[in-house]
KOLFIDREN-776395 format. One record per residue (C-alpha): y, x, z. Coordinates in steps of 0.2 Angstrom, whole numbers, padded with zeros to 4 digits, always signed. Each point is the difference from the previous one (the first is absolute). Example, Ala and Ser with C-alpha at 12.3 -4.5 7.8 and 13.67 -1.06 7.14 Angstrom:
<recs>
-0022+0062+0039+0017+0006-0003
</recs>
This chain:
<recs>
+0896+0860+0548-0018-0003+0009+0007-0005+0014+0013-0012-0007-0014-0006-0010-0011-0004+0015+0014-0008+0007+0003-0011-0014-0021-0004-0002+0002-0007+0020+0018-0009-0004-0007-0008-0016-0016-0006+0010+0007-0007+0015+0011-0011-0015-0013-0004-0010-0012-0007+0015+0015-0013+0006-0004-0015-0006+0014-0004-0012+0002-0010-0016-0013+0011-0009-0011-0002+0011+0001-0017+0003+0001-0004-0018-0018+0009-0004-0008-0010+0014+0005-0016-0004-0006+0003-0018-0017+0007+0007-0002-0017+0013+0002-0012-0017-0011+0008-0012-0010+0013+0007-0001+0019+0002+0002+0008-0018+0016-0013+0000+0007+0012+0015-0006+0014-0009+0012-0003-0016+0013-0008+0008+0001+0018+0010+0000+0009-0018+0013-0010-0004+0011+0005+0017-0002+0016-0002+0003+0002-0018+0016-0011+0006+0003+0016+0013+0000+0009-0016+0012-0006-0007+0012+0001+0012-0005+0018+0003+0005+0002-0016+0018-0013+0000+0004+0015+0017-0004+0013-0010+0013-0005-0014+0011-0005+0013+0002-0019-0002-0004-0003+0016+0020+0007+0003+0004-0016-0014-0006-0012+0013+0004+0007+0014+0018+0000-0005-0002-0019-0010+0001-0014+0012-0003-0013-0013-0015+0011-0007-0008+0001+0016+0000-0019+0004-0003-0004-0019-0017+0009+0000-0003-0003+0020+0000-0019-0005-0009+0002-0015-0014+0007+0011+0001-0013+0013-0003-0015-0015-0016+0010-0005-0008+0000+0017+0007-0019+0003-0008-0005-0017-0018+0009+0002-0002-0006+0018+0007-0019-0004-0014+0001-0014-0014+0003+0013+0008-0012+0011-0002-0013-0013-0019+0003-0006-0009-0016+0000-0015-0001+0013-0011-0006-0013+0006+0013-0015+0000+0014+0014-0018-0006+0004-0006-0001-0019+0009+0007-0011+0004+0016+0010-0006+0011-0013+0011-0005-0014+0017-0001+0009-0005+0019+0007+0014+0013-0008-0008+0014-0010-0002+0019+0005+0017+0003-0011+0011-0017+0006-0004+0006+0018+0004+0019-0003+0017-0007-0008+0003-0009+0013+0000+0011+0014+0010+0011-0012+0014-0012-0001+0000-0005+0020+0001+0020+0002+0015+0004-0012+0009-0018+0003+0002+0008+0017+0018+0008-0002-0001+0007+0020-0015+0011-0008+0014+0007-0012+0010+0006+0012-0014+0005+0014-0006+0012-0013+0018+0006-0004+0001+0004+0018-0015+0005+0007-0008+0012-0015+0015+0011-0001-0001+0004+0019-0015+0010-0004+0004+0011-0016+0008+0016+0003+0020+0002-0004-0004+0016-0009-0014-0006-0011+0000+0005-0017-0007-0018-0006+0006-0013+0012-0004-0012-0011-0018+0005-0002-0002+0001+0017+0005-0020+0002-0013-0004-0009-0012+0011+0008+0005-0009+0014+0000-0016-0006-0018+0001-0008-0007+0009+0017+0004-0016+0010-0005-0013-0014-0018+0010+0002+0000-0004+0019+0009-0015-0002-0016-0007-0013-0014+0007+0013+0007-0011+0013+0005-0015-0010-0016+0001-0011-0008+0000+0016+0009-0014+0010-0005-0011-0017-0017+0004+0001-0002-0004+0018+0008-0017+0000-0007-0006-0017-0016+0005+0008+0005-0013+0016+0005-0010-0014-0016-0001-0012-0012-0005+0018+0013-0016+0002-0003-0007-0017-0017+0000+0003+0006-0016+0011+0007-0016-0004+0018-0002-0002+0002+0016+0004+0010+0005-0016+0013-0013+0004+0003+0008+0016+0001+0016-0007+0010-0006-0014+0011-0006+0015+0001+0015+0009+0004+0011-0015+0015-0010-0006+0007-0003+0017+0000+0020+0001+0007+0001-0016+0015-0014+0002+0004+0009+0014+0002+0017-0007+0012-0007-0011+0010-0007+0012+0001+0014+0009+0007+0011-0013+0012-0016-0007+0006+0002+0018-0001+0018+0006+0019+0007+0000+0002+0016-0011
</recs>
């Protein structure tokens, strides 16, 4: 077990450090509003990871897998989200970016909700869990299910120290730019550009 343990820390690492949705998405929310807006959009991710450790562990990751029309439903669904928050940033006004920054900022909970919701949308998660995690838990094990879930919570506490930290590093690039003119607009730019384009992606990825 230690050494299929270790084996799994290295695997979920290496995943975890490739830039990906996730990763992306916690960025572009750092550059457009600082670093504790990374920090909560990577709480929601990972609680997102949660939940999906826990839809693997109950097996409904199999339901999709199996369900073309589910799969697509939810993949879209995700896609639309992205589209929306990045078309939003895209749209921002110079002069309401500029002065009324402050009150168009999402709170602490809208920005953990969020990154919930662009983490669980994500039906290819589902399945990656469904297919990766049980790889890793030993066919004679009394509690498989238990074990998932071990799993599953040991690579959203890796998964939140990296993302937690990409957020804090880019909203920290972030918070020197706004000390310049205009340089919320550009960032505003940026960030929904990243975000428009994560959707599409995944509106156009193939199963």
């Amino acid at each position: 077990m230690t050494d299929s343990l270790a084996l799994y820390v290295v695997a979920s690492l290496a995943l975890i450090l490739t830039p990906g949705q996730d990763m992306m998405y916690v960025m572009s929310r750092a550059l457009a509003q600082g670093r504790l807006a990374g920090l909560y959009s990577a709480v929601g991710v990972i609680i997102g990871i949660l939940v999906h450790t826990v839809l693997a562990a109950l097996g409904v990751g199999a339901i999709l897998a199996a369900s073309e029309g589910l799969f697509v439903a939810l993949k879209l669904a995700g896609a639309a989200y992205l589209v929306y928050l990045g078309v939003k940033l895209l749209l921002t006004r110079e002069g309401a970016a500029l002065t009324n920054g402050a009150t168009q900022r999402f709170s602490a909970a809208s920005l953990v909700g969020q990154g919930i919701l662009s983490n669980v949308s994500n039906p290819k998660i589902v399945v990656f869990f469904f297919a990766f995690l049980p790889q890793f838990v030993d066919p004679k094990s009394a509690n498989p299910t238990a074990d998932l879930i071990f799993l599953g919570v040991l690579y959203a506490a890796m998964g939140l120290v990296v993302k937690a930290g990409v957020g804090l590093a880019a909203g920290s690039f972030s918070e020197r730019l706004l000390r310049q003119p205009r340089a919320m607009v550009w960032i505003n730019r940026v960030s929904g550009t990243i975000l428009v384009g994560l959707g599409l992606r995944l509106a156009t990825s193939p199963r």
